[in-house]
C-alpha positions in Angstrom: -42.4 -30.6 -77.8 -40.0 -28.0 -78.9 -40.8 -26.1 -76.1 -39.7 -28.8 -73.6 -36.6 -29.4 -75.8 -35.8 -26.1 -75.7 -36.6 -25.8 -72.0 -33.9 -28.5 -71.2 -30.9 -26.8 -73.9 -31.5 -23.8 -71.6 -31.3 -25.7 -69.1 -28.3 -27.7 -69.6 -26.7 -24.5 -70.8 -27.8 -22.6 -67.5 -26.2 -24.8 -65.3 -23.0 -25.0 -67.7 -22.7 -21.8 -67.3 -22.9 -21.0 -63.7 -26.2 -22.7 -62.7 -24.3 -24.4 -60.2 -23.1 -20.8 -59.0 -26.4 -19.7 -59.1 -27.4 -21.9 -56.7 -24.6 -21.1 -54.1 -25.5 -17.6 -54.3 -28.5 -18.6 -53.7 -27.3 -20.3 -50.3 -25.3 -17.9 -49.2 -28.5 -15.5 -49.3 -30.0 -18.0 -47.3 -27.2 -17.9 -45.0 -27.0 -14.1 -45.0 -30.6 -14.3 -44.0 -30.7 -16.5 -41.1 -27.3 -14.5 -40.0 -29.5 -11.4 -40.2 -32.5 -13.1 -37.9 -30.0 -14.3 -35.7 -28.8 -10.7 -35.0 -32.1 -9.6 -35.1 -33.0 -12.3 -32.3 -29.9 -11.1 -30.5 -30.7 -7.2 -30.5 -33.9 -8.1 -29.4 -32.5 -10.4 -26.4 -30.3 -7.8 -25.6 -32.9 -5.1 -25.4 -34.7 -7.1 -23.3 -32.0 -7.9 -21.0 -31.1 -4.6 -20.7 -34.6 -3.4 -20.1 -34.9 -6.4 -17.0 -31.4 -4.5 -16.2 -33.2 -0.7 -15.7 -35.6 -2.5 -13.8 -33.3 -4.4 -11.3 -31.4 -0.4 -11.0 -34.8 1.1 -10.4 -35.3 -1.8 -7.5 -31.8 -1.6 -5.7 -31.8 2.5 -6.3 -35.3 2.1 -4.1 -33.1 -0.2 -1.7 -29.8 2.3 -1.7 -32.5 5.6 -1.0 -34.1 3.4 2.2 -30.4 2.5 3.1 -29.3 6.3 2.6 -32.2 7.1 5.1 -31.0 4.7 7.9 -27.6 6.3 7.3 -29.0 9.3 7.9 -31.0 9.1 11.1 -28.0 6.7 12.5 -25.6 9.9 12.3 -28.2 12.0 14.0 -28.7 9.6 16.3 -24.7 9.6 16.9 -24.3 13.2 17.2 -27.1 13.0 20.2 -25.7 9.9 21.9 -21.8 12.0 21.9 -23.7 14.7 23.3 -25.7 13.7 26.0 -21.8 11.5 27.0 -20.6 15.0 26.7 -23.0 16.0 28.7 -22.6 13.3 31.4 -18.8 13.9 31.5 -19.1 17.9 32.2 -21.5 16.5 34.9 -18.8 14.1 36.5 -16.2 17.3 36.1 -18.6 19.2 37.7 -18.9 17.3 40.5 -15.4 17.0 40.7 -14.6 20.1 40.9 -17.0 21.0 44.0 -15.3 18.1 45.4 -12.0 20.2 44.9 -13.5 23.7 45.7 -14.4 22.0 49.3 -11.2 20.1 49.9 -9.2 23.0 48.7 -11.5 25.0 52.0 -10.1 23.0 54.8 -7.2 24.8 56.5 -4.3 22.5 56.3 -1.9 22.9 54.0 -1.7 19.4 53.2 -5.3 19.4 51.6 -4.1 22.6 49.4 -1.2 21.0 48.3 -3.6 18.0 47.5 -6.3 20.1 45.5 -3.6 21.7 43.5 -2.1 18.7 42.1 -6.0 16.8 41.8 -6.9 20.3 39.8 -3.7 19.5 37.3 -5.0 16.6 36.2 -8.5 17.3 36.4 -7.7 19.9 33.9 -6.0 17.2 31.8 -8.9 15.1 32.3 -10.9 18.1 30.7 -8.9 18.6 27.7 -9.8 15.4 26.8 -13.5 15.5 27.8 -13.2 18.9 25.7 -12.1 16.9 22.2 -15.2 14.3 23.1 -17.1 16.3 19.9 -14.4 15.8 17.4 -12.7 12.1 18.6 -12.7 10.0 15.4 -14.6 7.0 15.3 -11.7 4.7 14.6 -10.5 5.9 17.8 -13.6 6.1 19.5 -13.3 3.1 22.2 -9.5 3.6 23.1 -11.3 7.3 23.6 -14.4 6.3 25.7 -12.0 3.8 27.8 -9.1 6.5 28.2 -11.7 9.1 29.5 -13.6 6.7 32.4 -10.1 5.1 33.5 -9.0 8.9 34.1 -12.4 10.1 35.6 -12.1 6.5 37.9 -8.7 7.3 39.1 -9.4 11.3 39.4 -12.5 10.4 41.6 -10.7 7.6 43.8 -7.6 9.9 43.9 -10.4 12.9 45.4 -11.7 10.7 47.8 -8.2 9.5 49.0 -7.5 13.1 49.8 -10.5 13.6 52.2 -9.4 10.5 54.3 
């Protein structure tokens, strides 16, 4: 019985003395705790998120290389189309000139005159043909449109001067 006497004066004088605080501290472990399982949790979310994240890069880097490779066979495929154009519009020069080598062989002077001014701007015509390689490709349909309007008109104006 003393023992259970003396078990409550301690008691009484525990909480008298801070027993009360005791217990708050003993909270605000608590709370320190479940703040510290709560980052925990988060760290792990975040490592996980970030690992799905690496995966998703790996994915769309896969995408990007395949993309890359298109890119790259479309610009070779460019540079072949502009040449083989270049090479159709040498041929249409070409042909315009022999056109001009024969009219400039008749014997009037009316046909000379007319080859000589048709050779002028067949020469202009061939600058342009000439920068064909290097035309940007924001320009690239005023260009192409530029180019057949002036072969058009060369070749009409060529004909015109045979008649």
């Amino acid at each position: 019985m003393l023992n259970n006497k003396l078990c409550v004066l301690l008691t009484s004088i525990a909480f008298a003395f801070g027993g009360a605080a005791a217990c708050k501290k003993s909270d605000k472990t608590e709370e320190a705790a479940k703040t510290v399982e709560n980052a925990r949790d988060n760290v792990r979310d975040q490592a996980q998120d970030v690992k799905d994240e690496v995966k998703d890069v790996k994915e769309e880097m896969k995408d990007v290389n395949a993309q890359q490779a298109d890119l790259d066979k479309a610009k070779v495929e460019l540079v072949r189309a502009r040449a083989d154009y270049s090479t159709e519009l040498q041929a249409r020069l070409a042909k315009i000139d022999s056109r001009l080598t024969e009219l400039r062989a008749r014997t009037d002077a009316k046909a000379k005159v007319a080859a000589d001014e048709l050779k002028i701007k067949r020469d202009e015509l061939a600058v342009k043909v000439d920068s064909s390689a290097t035309q940007a490709e924001a320009g690239w349909n005023e260009f192409k449109t530029d180019v057949s309007t002036g072969f058009d008109k060369l070749e009409a104006d060529v004909n015109a001067a045979f008649n």
